[in-house]
Structure formats: C-alpha cells, structure tokens
mmCIF file of the N, C-alpha and C atoms, coordinates in Angstrom:
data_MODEL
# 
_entry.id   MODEL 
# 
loop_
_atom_site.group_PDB 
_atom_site.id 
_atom_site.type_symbol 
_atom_site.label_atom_id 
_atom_site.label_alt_id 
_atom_site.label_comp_id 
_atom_site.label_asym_id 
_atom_site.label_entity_id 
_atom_site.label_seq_id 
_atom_site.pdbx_PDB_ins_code 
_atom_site.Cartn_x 
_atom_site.Cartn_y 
_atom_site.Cartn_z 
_atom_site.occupancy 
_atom_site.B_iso_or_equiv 
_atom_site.pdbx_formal_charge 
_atom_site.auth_seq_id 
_atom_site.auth_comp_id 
_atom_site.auth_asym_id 
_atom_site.auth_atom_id 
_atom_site.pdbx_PDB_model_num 
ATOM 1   N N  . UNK A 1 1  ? 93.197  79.897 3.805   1.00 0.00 ? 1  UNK A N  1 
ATOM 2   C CA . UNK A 1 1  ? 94.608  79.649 4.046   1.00 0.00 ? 1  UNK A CA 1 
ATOM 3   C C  . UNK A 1 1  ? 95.082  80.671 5.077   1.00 0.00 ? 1  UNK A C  1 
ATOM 4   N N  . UNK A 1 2  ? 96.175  80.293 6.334   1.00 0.00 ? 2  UNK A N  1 
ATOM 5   C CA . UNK A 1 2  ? 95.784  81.015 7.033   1.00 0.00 ? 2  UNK A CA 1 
ATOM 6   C C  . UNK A 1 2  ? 97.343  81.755 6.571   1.00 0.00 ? 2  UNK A C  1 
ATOM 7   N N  . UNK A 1 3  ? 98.077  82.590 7.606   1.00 0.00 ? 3  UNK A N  1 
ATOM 8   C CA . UNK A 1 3  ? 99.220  83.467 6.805   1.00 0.00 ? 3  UNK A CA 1 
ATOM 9   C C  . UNK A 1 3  ? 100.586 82.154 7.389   1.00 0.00 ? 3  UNK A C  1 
ATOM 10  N N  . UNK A 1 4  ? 100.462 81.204 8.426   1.00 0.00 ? 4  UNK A N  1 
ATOM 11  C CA . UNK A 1 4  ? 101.677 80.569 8.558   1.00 0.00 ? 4  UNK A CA 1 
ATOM 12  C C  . UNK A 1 4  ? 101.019 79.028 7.560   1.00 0.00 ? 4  UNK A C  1 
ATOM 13  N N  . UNK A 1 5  ? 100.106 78.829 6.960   1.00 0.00 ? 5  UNK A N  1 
ATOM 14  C CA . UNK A 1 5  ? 99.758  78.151 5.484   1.00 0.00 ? 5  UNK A CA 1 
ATOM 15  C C  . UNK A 1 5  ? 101.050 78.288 4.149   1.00 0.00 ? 5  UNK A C  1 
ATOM 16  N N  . UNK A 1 6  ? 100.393 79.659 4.445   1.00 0.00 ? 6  UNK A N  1 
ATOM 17  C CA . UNK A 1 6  ? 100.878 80.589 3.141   1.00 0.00 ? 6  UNK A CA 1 
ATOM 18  C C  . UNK A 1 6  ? 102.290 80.586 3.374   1.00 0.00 ? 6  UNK A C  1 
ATOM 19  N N  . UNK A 1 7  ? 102.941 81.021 4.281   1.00 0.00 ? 7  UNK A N  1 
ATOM 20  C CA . UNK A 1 7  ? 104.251 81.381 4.536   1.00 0.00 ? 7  UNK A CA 1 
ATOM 21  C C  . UNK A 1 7  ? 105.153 79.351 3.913   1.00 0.00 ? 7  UNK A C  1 
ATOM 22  N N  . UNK A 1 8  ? 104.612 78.880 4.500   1.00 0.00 ? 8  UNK A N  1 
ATOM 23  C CA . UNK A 1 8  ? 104.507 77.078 4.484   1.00 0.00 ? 8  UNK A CA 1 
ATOM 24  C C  . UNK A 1 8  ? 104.635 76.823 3.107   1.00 0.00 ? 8  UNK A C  1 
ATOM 25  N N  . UNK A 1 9  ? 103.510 77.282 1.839   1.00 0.00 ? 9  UNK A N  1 
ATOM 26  C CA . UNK A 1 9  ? 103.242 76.842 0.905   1.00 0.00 ? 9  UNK A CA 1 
ATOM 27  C C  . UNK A 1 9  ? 104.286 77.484 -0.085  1.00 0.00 ? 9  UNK A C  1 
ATOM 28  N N  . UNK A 1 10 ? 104.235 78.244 0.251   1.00 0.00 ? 10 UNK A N  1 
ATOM 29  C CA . UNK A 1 10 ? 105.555 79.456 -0.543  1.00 0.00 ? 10 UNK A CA 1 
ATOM 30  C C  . UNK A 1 10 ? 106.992 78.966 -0.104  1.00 0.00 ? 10 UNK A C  1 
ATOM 31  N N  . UNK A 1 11 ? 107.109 78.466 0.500   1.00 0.00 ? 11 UNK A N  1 
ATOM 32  C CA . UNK A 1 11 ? 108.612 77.840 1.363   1.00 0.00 ? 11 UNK A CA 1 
ATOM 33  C C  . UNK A 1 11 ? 108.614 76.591 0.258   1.00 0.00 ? 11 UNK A C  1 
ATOM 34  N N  . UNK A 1 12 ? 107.719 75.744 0.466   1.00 0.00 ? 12 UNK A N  1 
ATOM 35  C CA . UNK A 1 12 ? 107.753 74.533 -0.085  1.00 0.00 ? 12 UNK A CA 1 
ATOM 36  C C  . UNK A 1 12 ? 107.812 74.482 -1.802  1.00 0.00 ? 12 UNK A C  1 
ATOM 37  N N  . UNK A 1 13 ? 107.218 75.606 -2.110  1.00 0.00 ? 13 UNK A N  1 
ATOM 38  C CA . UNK A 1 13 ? 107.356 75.866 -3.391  1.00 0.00 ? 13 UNK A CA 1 
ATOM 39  C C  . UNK A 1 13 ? 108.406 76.979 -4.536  1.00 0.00 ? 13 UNK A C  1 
ATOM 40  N N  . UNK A 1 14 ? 109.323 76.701 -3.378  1.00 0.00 ? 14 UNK A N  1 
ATOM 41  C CA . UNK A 1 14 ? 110.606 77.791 -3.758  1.00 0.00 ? 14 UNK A CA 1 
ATOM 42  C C  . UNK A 1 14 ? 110.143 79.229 -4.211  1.00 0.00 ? 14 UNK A C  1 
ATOM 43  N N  . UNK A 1 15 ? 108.798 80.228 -3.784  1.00 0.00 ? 15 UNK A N  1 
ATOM 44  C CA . UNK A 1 15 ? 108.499 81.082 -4.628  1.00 0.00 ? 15 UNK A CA 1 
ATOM 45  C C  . UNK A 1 15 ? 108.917 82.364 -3.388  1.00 0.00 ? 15 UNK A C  1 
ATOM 46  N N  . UNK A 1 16 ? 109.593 83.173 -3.966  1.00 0.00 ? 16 UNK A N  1 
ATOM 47  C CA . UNK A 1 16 ? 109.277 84.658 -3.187  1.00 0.00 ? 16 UNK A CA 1 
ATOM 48  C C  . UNK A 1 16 ? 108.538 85.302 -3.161  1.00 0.00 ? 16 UNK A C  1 
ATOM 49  N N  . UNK A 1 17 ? 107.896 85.949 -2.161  1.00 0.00 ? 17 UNK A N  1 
ATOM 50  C CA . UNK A 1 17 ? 106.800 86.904 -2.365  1.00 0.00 ? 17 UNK A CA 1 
ATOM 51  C C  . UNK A 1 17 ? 107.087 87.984 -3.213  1.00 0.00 ? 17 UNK A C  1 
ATOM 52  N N  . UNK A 1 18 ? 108.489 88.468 -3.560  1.00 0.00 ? 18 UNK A N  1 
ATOM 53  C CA . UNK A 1 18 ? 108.169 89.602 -4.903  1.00 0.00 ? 18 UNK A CA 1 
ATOM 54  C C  . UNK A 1 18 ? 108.231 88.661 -5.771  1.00 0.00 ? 18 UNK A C  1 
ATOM 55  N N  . UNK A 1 19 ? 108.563 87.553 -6.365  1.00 0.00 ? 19 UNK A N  1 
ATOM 56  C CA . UNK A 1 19 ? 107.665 86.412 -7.412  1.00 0.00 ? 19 UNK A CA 1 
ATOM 57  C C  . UNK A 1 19 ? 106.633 86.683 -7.823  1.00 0.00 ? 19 UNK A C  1 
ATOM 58  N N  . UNK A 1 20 ? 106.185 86.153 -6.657  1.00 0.00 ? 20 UNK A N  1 
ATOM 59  C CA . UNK A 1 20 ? 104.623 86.028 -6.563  1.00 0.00 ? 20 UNK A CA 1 
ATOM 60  C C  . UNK A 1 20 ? 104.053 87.689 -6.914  1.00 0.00 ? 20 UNK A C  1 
ATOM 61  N N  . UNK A 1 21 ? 104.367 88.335 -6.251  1.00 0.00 ? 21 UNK A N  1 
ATOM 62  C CA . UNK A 1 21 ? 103.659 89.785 -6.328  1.00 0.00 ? 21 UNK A CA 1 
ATOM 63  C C  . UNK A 1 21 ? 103.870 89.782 -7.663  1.00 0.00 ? 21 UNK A C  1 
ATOM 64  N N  . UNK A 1 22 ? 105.087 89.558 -8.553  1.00 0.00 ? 22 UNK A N  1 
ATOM 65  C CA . UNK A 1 22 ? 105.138 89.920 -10.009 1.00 0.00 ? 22 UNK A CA 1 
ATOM 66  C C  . UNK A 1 22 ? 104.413 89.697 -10.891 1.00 0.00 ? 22 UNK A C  1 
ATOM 67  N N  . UNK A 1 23 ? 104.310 87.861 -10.586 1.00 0.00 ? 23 UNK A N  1 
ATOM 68  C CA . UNK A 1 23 ? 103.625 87.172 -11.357 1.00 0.00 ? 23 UNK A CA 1 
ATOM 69  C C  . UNK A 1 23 ? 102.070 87.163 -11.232 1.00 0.00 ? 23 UNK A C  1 
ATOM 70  N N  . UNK A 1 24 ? 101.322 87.912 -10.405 1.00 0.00 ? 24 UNK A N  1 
ATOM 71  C CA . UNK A 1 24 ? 100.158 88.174 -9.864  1.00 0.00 ? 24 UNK A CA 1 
ATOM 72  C C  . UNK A 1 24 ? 99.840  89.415 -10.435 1.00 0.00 ? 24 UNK A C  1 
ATOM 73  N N  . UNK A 1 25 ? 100.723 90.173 -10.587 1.00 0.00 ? 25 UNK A N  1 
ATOM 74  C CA . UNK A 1 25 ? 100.549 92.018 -10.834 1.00 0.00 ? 25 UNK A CA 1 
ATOM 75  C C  . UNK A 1 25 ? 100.094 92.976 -9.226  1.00 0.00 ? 25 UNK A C  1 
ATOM 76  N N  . UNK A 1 26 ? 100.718 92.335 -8.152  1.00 0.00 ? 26 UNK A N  1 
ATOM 77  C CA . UNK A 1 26 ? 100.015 92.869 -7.241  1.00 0.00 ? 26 UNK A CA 1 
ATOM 78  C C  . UNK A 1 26 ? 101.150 93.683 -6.441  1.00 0.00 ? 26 UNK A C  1 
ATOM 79  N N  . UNK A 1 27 ? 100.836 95.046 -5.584  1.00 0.00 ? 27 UNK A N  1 
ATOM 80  C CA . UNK A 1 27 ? 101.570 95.737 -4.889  1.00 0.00 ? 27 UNK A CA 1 
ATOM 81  C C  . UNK A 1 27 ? 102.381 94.577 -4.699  1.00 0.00 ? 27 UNK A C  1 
ATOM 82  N N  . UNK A 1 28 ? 103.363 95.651 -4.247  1.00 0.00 ? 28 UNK A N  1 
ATOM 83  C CA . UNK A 1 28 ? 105.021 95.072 -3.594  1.00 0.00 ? 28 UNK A CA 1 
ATOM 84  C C  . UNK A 1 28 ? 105.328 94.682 -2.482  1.00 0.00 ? 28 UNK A C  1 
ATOM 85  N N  . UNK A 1 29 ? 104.068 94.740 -1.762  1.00 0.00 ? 29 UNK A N  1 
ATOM 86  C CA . UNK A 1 29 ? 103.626 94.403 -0.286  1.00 0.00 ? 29 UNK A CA 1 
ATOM 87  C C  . UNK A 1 29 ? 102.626 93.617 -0.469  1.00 0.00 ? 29 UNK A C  1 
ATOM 88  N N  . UNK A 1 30 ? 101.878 93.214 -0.899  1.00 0.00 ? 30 UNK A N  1 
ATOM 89  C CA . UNK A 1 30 ? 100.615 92.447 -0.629  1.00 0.00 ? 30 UNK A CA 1 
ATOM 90  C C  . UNK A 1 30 ? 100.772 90.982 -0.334  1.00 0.00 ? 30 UNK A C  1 
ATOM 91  N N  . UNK A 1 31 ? 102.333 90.523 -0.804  1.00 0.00 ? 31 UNK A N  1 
ATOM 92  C CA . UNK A 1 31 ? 102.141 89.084 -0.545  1.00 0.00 ? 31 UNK A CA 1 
ATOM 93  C C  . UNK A 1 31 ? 102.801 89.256 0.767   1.00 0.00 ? 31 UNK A C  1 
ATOM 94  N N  . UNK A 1 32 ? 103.496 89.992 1.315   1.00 0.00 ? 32 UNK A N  1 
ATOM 95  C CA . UNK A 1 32 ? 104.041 90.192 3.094   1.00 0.00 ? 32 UNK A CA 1 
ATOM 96  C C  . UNK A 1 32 ? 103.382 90.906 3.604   1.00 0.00 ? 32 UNK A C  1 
ATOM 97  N N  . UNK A 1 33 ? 102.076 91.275 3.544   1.00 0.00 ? 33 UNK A N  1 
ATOM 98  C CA . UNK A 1 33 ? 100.762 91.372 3.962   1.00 0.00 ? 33 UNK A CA 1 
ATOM 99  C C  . UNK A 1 33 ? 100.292 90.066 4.219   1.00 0.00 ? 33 UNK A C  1 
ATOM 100 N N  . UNK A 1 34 ? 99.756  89.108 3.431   1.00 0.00 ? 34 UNK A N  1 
ATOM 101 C CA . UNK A 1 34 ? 99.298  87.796 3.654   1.00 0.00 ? 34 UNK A CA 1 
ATOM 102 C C  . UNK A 1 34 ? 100.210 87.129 4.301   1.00 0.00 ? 34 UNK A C  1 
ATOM 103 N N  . UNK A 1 35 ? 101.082 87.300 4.411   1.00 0.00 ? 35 UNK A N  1 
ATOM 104 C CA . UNK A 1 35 ? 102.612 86.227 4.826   1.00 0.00 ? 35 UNK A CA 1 
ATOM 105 C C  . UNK A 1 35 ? 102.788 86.421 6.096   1.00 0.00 ? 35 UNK A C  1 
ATOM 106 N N  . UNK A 1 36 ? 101.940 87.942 6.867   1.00 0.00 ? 36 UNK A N  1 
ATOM 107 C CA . UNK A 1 36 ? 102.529 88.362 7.875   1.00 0.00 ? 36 UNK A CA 1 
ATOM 108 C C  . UNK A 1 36 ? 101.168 87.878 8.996   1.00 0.00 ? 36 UNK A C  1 
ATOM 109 N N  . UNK A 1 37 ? 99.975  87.913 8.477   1.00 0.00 ? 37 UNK A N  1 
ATOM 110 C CA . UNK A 1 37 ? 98.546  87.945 8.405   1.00 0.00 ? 37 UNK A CA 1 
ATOM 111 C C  . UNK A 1 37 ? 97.576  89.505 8.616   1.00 0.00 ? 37 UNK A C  1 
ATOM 112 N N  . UNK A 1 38 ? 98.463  90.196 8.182   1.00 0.00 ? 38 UNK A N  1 
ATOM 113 C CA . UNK A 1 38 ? 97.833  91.246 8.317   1.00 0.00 ? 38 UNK A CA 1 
ATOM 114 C C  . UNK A 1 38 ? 97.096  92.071 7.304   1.00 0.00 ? 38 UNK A C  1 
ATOM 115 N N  . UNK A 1 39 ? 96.558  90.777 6.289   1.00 0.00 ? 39 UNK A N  1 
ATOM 116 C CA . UNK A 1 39 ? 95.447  90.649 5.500   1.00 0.00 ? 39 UNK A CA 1 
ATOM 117 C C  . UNK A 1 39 ? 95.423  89.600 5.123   1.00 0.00 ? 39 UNK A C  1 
ATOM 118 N N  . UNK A 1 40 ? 93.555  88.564 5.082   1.00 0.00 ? 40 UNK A N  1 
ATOM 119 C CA . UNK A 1 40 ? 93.603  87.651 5.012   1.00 0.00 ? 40 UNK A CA 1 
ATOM 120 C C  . UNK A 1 40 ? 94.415  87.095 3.514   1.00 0.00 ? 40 UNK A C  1 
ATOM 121 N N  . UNK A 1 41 ? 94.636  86.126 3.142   1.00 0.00 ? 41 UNK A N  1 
ATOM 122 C CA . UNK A 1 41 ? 94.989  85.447 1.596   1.00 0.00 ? 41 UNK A CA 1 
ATOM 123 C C  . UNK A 1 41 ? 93.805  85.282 0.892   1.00 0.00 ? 41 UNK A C  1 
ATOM 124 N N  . UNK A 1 42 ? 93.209  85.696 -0.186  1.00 0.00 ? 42 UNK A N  1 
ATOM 125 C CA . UNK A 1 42 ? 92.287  85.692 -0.839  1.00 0.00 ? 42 UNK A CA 1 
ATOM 126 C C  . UNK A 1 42 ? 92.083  84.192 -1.004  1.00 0.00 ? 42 UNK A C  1 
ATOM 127 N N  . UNK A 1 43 ? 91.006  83.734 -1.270  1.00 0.00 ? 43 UNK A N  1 
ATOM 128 C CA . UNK A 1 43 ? 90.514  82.254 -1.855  1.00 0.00 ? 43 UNK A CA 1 
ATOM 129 C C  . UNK A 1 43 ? 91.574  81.911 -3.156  1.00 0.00 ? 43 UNK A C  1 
ATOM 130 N N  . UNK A 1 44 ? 91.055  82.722 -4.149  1.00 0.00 ? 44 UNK A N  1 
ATOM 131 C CA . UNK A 1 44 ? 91.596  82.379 -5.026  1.00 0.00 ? 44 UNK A CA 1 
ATOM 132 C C  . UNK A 1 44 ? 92.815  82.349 -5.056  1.00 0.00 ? 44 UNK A C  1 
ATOM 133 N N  . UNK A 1 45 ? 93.837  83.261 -4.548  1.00 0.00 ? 45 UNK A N  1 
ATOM 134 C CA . UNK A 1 45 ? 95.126  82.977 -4.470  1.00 0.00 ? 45 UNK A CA 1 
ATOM 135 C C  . UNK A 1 45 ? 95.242  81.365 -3.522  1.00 0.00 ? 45 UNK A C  1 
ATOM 136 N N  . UNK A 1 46 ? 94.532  81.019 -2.747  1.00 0.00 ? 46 UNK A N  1 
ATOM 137 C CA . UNK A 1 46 ? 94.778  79.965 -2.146  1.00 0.00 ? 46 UNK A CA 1 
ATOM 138 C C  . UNK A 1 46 ? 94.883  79.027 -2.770  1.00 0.00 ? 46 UNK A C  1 
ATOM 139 N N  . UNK A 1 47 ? 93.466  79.069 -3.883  1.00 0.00 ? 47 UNK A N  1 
ATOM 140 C CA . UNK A 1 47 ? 93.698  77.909 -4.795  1.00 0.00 ? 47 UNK A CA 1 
ATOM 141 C C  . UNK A 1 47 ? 94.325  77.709 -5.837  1.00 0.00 ? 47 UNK A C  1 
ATOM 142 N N  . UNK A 1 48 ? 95.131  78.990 -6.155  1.00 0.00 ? 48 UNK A N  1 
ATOM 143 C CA . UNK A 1 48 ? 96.069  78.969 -6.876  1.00 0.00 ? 48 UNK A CA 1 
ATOM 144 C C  . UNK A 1 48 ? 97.395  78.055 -6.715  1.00 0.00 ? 48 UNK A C  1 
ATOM 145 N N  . UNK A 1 49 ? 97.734  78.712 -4.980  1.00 0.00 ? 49 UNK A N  1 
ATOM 146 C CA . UNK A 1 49 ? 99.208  77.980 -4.939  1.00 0.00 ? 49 UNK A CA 1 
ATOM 147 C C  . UNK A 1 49 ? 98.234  76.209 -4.808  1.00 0.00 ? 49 UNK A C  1 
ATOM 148 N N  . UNK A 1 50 ? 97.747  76.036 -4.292  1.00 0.00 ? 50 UNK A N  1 
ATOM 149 C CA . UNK A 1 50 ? 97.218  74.852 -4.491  1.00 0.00 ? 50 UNK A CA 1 
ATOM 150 C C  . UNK A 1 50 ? 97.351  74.026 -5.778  1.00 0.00 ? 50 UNK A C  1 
ATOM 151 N N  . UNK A 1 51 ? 96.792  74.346 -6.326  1.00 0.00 ? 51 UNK A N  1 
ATOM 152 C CA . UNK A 1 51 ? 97.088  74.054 -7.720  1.00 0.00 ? 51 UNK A CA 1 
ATOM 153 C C  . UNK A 1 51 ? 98.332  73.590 -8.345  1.00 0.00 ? 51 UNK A C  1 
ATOM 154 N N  . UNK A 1 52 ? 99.164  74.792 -8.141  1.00 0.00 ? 52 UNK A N  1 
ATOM 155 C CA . UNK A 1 52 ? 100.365 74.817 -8.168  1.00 0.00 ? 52 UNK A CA 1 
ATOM 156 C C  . UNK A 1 52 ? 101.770 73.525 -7.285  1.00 0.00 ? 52 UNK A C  1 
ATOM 157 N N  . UNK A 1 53 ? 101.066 73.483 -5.919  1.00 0.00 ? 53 UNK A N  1 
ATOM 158 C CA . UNK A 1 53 ? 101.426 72.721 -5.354  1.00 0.00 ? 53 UNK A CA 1 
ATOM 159 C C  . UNK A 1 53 ? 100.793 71.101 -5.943  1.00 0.00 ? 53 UNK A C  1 
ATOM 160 N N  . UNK A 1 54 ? 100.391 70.611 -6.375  1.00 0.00 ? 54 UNK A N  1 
ATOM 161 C CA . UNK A 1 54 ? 99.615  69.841 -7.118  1.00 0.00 ? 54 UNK A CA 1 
ATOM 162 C C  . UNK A 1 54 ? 100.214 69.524 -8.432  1.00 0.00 ? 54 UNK A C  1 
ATOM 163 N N  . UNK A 1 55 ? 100.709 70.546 -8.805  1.00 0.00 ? 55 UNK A N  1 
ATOM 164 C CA . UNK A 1 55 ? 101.482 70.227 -10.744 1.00 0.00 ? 55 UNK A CA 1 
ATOM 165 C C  . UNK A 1 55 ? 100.031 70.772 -11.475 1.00 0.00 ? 55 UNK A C  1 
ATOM 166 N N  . UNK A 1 56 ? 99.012  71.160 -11.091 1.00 0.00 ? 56 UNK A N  1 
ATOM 167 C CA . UNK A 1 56 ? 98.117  71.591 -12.181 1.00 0.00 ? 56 UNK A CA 1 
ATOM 168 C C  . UNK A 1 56 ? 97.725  72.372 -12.784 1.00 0.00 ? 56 UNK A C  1 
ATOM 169 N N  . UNK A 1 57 ? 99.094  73.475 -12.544 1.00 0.00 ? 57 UNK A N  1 
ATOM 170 C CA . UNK A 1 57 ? 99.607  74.788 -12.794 1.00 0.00 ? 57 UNK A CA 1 
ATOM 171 C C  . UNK A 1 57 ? 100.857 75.045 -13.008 1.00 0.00 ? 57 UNK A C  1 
ATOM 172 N N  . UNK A 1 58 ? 101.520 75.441 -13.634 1.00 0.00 ? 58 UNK A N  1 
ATOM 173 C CA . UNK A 1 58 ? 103.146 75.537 -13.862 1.00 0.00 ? 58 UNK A CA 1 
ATOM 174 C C  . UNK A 1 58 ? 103.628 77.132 -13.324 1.00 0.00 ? 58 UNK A C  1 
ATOM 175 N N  . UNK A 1 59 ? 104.515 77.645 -13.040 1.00 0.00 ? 59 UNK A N  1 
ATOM 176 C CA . UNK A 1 59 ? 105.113 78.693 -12.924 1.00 0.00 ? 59 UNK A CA 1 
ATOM 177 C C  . UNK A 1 59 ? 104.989 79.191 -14.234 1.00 0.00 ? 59 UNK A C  1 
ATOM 178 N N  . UNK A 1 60 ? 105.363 78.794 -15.471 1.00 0.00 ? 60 UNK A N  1 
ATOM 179 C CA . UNK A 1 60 ? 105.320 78.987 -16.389 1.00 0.00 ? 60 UNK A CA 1 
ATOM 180 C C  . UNK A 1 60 ? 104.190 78.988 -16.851 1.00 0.00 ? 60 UNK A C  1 
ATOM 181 N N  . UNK A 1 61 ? 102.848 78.785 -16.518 1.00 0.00 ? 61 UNK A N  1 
ATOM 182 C CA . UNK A 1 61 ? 102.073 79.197 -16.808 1.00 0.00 ? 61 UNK A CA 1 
ATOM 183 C C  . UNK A 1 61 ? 101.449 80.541 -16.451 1.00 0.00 ? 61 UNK A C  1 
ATOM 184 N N  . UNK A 1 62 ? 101.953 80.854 -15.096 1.00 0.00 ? 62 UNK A N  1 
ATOM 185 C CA . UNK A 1 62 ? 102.004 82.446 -14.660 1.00 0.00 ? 62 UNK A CA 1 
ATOM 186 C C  . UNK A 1 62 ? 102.548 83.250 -15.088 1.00 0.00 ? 62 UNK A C  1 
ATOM 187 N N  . UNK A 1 63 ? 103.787 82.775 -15.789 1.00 0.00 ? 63 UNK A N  1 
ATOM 188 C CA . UNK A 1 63 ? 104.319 83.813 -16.873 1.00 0.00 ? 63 UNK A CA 1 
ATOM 189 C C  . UNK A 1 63 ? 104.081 84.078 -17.697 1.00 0.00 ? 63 UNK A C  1 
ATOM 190 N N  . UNK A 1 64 ? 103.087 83.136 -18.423 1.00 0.00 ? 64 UNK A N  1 
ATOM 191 C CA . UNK A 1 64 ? 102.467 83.667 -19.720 1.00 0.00 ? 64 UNK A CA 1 
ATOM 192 C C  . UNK A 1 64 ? 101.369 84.105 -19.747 1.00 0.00 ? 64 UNK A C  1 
ATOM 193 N N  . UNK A 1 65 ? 100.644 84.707 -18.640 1.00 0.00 ? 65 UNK A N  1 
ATOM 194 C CA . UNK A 1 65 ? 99.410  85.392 -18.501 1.00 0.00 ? 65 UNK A CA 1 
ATOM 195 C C  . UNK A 1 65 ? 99.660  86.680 -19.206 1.00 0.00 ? 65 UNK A C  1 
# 
C-alpha cells in the first residue's frame, strides 16, 4: 500500500491517524509516517484496513483487542 493508498483508505474510512495509532498501540507518529511515505505501511496493517474496508473487521473489533 503505497502512502497516497493509505492516506485514500483512511479518508474513505472516516479513521484518523491518532485512531488508528490508538487502536493499533503505535507511536503518535507512525501513522503520519505512513501517510506521509516516509515509512513504508506494513503488510499487515494494509490488510488490515482492507479488511476493514470490506466489513470483515469492525472498528469495534479493534477496540476490543
């Protein structure tokens, strides 16, 4: 996923990157790191919002990790 993907997928999916950073457990920068491309987006986070974008993941299921 490349960082204007990501920036795309996160738009479309109403999520903020401190969201996301929350709901991930990750620095407070790492998702405007990926967002910016000045680190790639991990796979798995890719296939996460994927997922997500899909319905085969809930927000609410990130909250209850």
């Amino acid at each position: 996923m490349t960082a204007p993907d990501f920036r795309a997928t996160m738009a479309a999916l109403g999520i903020s990157q401190a969201r996301l950073n929350r709901l991930l457990k990750l620095d407070k920068n790492t998702a405007n790191r990926w967002s910016t491309g000045l680190a790639p987006v991990p796979q798995a986070v890719a296939l996460l919002l994927t997922l997500i974008a899909l319905g085969r993941v809930t927000m609410a299921d990130l909250e209850n990790l």
